[in-house]
C-alpha positions as CSV (number, residue, x, y, z in Angstrom):
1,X,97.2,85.2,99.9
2,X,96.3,86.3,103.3
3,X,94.6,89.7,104.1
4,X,94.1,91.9,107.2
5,X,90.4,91.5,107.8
6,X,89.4,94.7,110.2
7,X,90.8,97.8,111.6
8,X,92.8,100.3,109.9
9,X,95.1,98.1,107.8
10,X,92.0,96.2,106.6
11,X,92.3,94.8,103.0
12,X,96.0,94.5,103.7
13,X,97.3,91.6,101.6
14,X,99.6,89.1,103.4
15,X,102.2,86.9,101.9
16,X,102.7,83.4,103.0
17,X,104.5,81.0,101.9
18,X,103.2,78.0,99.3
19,X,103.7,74.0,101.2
20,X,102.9,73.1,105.1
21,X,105.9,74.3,107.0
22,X,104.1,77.7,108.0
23,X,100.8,77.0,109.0
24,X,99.3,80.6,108.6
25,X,96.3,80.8,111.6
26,X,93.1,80.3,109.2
27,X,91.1,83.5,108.7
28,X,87.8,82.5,110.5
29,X,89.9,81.1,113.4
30,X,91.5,84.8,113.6
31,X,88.2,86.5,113.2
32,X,86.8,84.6,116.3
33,X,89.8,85.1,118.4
34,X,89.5,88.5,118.0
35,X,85.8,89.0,117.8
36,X,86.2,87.4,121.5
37,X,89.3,90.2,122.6
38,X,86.9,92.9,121.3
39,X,87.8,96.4,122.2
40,X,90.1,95.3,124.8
41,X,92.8,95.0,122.3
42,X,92.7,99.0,121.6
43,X,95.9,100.0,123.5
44,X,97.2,96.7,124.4
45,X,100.5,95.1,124.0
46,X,100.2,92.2,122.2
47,X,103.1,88.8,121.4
48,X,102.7,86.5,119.0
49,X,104.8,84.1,119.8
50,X,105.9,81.2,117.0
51,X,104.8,83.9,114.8
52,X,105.4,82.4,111.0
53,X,103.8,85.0,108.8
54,X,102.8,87.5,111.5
55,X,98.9,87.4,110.1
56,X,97.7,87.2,114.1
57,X,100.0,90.1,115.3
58,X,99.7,92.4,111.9
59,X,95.7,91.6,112.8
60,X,96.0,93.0,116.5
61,X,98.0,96.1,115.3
62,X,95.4,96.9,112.5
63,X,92.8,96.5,115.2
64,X,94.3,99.1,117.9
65,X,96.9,97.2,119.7
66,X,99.7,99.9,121.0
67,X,102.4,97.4,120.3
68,X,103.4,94.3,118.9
69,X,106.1,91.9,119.5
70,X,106.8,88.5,117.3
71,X,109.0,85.9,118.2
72,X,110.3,83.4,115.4
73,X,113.3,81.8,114.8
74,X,112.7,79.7,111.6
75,X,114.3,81.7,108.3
76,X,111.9,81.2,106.1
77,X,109.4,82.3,108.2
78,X,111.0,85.3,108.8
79,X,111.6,86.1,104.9
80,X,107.6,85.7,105.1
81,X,107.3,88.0,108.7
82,X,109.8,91.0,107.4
83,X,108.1,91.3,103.9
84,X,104.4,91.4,105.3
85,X,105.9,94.1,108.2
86,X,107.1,96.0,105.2
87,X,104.0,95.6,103.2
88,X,102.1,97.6,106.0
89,X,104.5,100.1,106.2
90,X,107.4,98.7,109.0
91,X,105.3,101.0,112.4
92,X,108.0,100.9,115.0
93,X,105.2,99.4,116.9
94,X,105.4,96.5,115.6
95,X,109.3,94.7,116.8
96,X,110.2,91.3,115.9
97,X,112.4,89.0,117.9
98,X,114.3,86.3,116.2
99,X,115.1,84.1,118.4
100,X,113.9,80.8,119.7
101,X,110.4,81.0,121.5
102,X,112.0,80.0,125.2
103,X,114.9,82.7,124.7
104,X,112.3,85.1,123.2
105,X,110.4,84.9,126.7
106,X,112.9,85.2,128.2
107,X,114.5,87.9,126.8
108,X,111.3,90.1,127.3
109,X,111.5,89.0,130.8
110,X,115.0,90.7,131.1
111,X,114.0,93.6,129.4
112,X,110.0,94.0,132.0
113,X,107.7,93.9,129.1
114,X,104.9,92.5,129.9
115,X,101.7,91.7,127.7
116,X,97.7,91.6,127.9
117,X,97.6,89.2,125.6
118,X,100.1,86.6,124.5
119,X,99.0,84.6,121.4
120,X,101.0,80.9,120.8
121,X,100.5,79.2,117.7
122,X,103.9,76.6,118.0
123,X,104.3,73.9,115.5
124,X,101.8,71.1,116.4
125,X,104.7,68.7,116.3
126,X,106.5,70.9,118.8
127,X,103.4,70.7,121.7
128,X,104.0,66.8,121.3
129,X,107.3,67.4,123.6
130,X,107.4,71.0,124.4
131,X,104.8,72.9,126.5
132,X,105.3,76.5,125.5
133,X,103.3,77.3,128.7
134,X,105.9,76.4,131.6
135,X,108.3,79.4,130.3
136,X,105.3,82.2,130.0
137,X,104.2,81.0,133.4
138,X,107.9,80.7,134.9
139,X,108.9,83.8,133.7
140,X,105.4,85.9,134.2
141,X,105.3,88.3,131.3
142,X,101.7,88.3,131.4
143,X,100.0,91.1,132.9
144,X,97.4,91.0,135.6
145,X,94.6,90.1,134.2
146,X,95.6,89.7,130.6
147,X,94.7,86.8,128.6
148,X,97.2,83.7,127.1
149,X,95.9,82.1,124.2
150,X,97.1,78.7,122.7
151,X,96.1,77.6,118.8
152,X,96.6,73.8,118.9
153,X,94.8,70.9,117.5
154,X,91.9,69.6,119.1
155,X,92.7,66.1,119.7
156,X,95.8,67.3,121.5
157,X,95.2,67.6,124.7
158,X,97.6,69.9,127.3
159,X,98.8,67.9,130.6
160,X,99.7,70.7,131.9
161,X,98.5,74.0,131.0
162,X,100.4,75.9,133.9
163,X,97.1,78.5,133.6
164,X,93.6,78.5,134.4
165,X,91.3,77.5,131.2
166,X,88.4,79.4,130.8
167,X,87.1,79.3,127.6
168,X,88.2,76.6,124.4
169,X,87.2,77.5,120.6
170,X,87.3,75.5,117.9
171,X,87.3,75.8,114.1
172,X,87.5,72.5,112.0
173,X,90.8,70.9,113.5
174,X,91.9,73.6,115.3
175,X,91.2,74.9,119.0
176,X,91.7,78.3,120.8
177,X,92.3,77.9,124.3
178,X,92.2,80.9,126.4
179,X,94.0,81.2,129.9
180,X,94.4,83.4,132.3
181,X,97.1,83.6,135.7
Protein backbone atom coordinates (compact mmCIF):
# COMPACT_ATOMS: atom_id res chain seq x y z
CA UNK A 1 0.00 0.00 0.00
CA UNK A 2 0.92 3.38 -1.08
CA UNK A 3 1.17 6.48 1.37
CA UNK A 4 1.34 10.21 1.09
CA UNK A 5 4.87 11.05 1.94
CA UNK A 6 4.94 14.97 3.03
CA UNK A 7 2.66 17.80 3.55
CA UNK A 8 -0.45 17.80 5.48
CA UNK A 9 -1.98 14.53 4.39
CA UNK A 10 1.40 12.84 5.21
CA UNK A 11 1.04 9.14 6.35
CA UNK A 12 -2.04 8.97 4.26
CA UNK A 13 -2.33 5.36 3.07
CA UNK A 14 -3.18 4.80 -0.66
CA UNK A 15 -4.89 1.97 -2.20
CA UNK A 16 -3.72 0.51 -5.39
CA UNK A 17 -4.62 -2.13 -7.06
CA UNK A 18 -2.61 -5.83 -6.91
CA UNK A 19 -1.15 -6.98 -10.89
CA UNK A 20 0.59 -4.50 -13.59
CA UNK A 21 -2.27 -2.74 -15.26
CA UNK A 22 -1.87 0.44 -12.91
CA UNK A 23 1.57 1.24 -12.62
CA UNK A 24 1.44 3.43 -9.44
CA UNK A 25 4.47 6.29 -9.95
CA UNK A 26 7.19 4.60 -7.46
CA UNK A 27 7.63 6.52 -4.14
CA UNK A 28 11.28 7.67 -4.64
CA UNK A 29 10.51 8.74 -8.24
CA UNK A 30 7.54 11.01 -6.54
CA UNK A 31 9.75 12.26 -3.86
CA UNK A 32 12.30 13.58 -6.46
CA UNK A 33 9.78 15.10 -8.69
CA UNK A 34 8.61 16.96 -6.01
CA UNK A 35 11.75 17.67 -4.08
CA UNK A 36 12.66 19.37 -7.66
CA UNK A 37 8.85 21.50 -7.76
CA UNK A 38 9.77 22.65 -4.19
CA UNK A 39 7.70 25.44 -2.83
CA UNK A 40 6.50 26.37 -6.03
CA UNK A 41 3.72 23.86 -5.83
CA UNK A 42 2.14 25.91 -2.72
CA UNK A 43 -0.83 27.59 -4.53
CA UNK A 44 -0.48 25.97 -7.86
CA UNK A 45 -2.97 24.22 -10.00
CA UNK A 46 -1.78 20.94 -10.65
CA UNK A 47 -3.19 17.82 -13.56
CA UNK A 48 -2.26 14.54 -13.41
CA UNK A 49 -3.07 13.36 -16.40
CA UNK A 50 -3.44 9.24 -16.96
CA UNK A 51 -3.86 9.47 -13.35
CA UNK A 52 -4.43 5.52 -12.22
CA UNK A 53 -4.41 5.76 -8.48
CA UNK A 54 -4.04 9.53 -8.13
CA UNK A 55 -0.73 8.97 -5.71
CA UNK A 56 1.14 12.00 -7.81
CA UNK A 57 -1.93 14.40 -7.61
CA UNK A 58 -3.15 13.40 -3.86
CA UNK A 59 0.95 14.10 -3.26
CA UNK A 60 0.66 17.80 -4.83
CA UNK A 61 -2.53 18.49 -2.86
CA UNK A 62 -1.04 17.27 0.56
CA UNK A 63 1.91 19.47 -0.36
CA UNK A 64 0.02 22.94 -1.02
CA UNK A 65 -1.21 22.74 -4.42
CA UNK A 66 -4.58 25.00 -4.59
CA UNK A 67 -6.23 22.54 -6.88
CA UNK A 68 -6.06 19.35 -8.54
CA UNK A 69 -7.41 17.91 -11.57
CA UNK A 70 -7.14 13.99 -12.70
CA UNK A 71 -7.83 12.66 -15.89
CA UNK A 72 -8.47 8.85 -16.33
CA UNK A 73 -10.72 6.93 -18.26
CA UNK A 74 -9.87 3.24 -17.40
CA UNK A 75 -12.64 1.72 -14.65
CA UNK A 76 -10.62 0.12 -12.63
CA UNK A 77 -8.44 2.83 -12.15
CA UNK A 78 -10.97 4.95 -11.22
CA UNK A 79 -12.48 2.38 -8.52
CA UNK A 80 -8.71 2.86 -7.24
CA UNK A 81 -8.79 7.04 -7.87
CA UNK A 82 -12.42 7.62 -6.04
CA UNK A 83 -11.61 5.39 -2.99
CA UNK A 84 -8.03 7.08 -2.30
CA UNK A 85 -10.06 10.78 -2.98
CA UNK A 86 -12.35 9.49 -0.29
CA UNK A 87 -9.82 8.16 1.99
CA UNK A 88 -8.36 11.91 2.34
CA UNK A 89 -11.50 13.21 2.84
CA UNK A 90 -13.11 14.10 -1.00
CA UNK A 91 -11.56 18.40 -0.75
CA UNK A 92 -13.51 19.98 -3.56
CA UNK A 93 -10.05 20.87 -4.60
CA UNK A 94 -9.35 17.95 -5.82
CA UNK A 95 -11.84 17.21 -9.38
CA UNK A 96 -11.50 14.22 -11.33
CA UNK A 97 -12.23 14.02 -15.09
CA UNK A 98 -13.20 10.69 -16.56
CA UNK A 99 -12.66 10.90 -19.76
CA UNK A 100 -9.98 9.90 -22.22
CA UNK A 101 -6.62 11.94 -21.81
CA UNK A 102 -7.03 13.92 -25.42
CA UNK A 103 -10.82 14.78 -24.60
CA UNK A 104 -9.69 15.48 -20.95
CA UNK A 105 -7.29 18.36 -22.53
CA UNK A 106 -9.46 19.36 -24.26
CA UNK A 107 -12.22 19.78 -22.29
CA UNK A 108 -10.15 22.02 -19.81
CA UNK A 109 -9.25 23.91 -22.75
CA UNK A 110 -13.06 24.69 -23.36
CA UNK A 111 -13.61 25.44 -19.89
CA UNK A 112 -9.72 28.23 -19.68
CA UNK A 113 -8.10 26.28 -16.95
CA UNK A 114 -4.86 26.39 -17.24
CA UNK A 115 -2.05 24.70 -15.06
CA UNK A 116 1.61 25.24 -13.61
CA UNK A 117 2.29 22.02 -13.69
CA UNK A 118 0.92 19.14 -15.75
CA UNK A 119 2.17 15.66 -14.69
CA UNK A 120 1.74 12.67 -17.60
CA UNK A 121 2.36 9.25 -16.57
CA UNK A 122 0.36 7.37 -19.81
CA UNK A 123 0.70 3.72 -20.19
CA UNK A 124 4.19 3.01 -21.61
CA UNK A 125 2.54 0.91 -24.33
CA UNK A 126 0.47 3.96 -25.16
CA UNK A 127 3.82 6.45 -25.87
CA UNK A 128 4.84 3.66 -28.48
CA UNK A 129 2.01 5.30 -30.82
CA UNK A 130 0.59 8.17 -29.03
CA UNK A 131 2.53 11.38 -28.03
CA UNK A 132 0.40 12.84 -25.17
CA UNK A 133 2.42 16.07 -25.84
CA UNK A 134 0.99 17.29 -29.31
CA UNK A 135 -2.68 17.88 -27.50
CA UNK A 136 -1.04 19.90 -24.24
CA UNK A 137 0.97 21.84 -26.75
CA UNK A 138 -2.05 22.25 -29.38
CA UNK A 139 -4.34 23.21 -27.00
CA UNK A 140 -1.96 25.35 -24.53
CA UNK A 141 -3.30 24.73 -21.03
CA UNK A 142 0.01 25.25 -19.61
CA UNK A 143 0.66 28.44 -18.04
CA UNK A 144 3.45 30.81 -18.79
CA UNK A 145 6.14 29.57 -17.31
CA UNK A 146 4.76 26.43 -15.70
CA UNK A 147 6.43 23.21 -16.03
CA UNK A 148 5.11 19.73 -18.11
CA UNK A 149 6.47 16.70 -16.81
CA UNK A 150 6.44 13.28 -18.60
CA UNK A 151 7.19 9.69 -16.46
CA UNK A 152 8.32 7.30 -19.27
CA UNK A 153 10.78 4.64 -19.56
CA UNK A 154 14.25 5.44 -20.25
CA UNK A 155 14.98 3.63 -23.28
CA UNK A 156 11.99 5.27 -24.80
CA UNK A 157 12.97 8.02 -26.40
CA UNK A 158 10.33 11.12 -27.48
CA UNK A 159 10.60 12.13 -31.40
CA UNK A 160 8.93 14.80 -30.72
CA UNK A 161 8.51 16.37 -27.53
CA UNK A 162 6.52 19.56 -28.82
CA UNK A 163 8.43 21.39 -25.63
CA UNK A 164 11.70 22.53 -24.61
CA UNK A 165 13.60 19.75 -22.40
CA UNK A 166 15.37 21.03 -19.66
CA UNK A 167 16.07 18.70 -17.21
CA UNK A 168 15.64 14.47 -17.36
CA UNK A 169 15.52 12.24 -14.06
CA UNK A 170 15.77 8.92 -13.68
CA UNK A 171 15.03 6.26 -11.16
CA UNK A 172 15.78 2.48 -12.04
CA UNK A 173 13.78 2.20 -15.39
CA UNK A 174 11.97 5.14 -15.24
CA UNK A 175 12.65 8.83 -16.33
CA UNK A 176 11.22 12.26 -15.45
CA UNK A 177 11.43 14.64 -18.22
CA UNK A 178 10.67 18.16 -17.49
CA UNK A 179 9.52 20.71 -20.17
CA UNK A 180 8.63 23.87 -20.47
CA UNK A 181 6.71 26.18 -23.54
Amino acid sequence: MLRVISGKIKGKRLSTPRGKDIRPTPVRLRKRLFDILGYDILGARFLDGFAGTGSVGIEAYSLGASEVYFIEKEKEALKYLFKNIKRIGEPPELKVIENDFNLGVRELHEKGVMFDFIFVDPPYDFLEYANPMKILYKKNILKDGGIVILQKPCKLVLEKPFFEIFREIKEGKNCMVFMRR
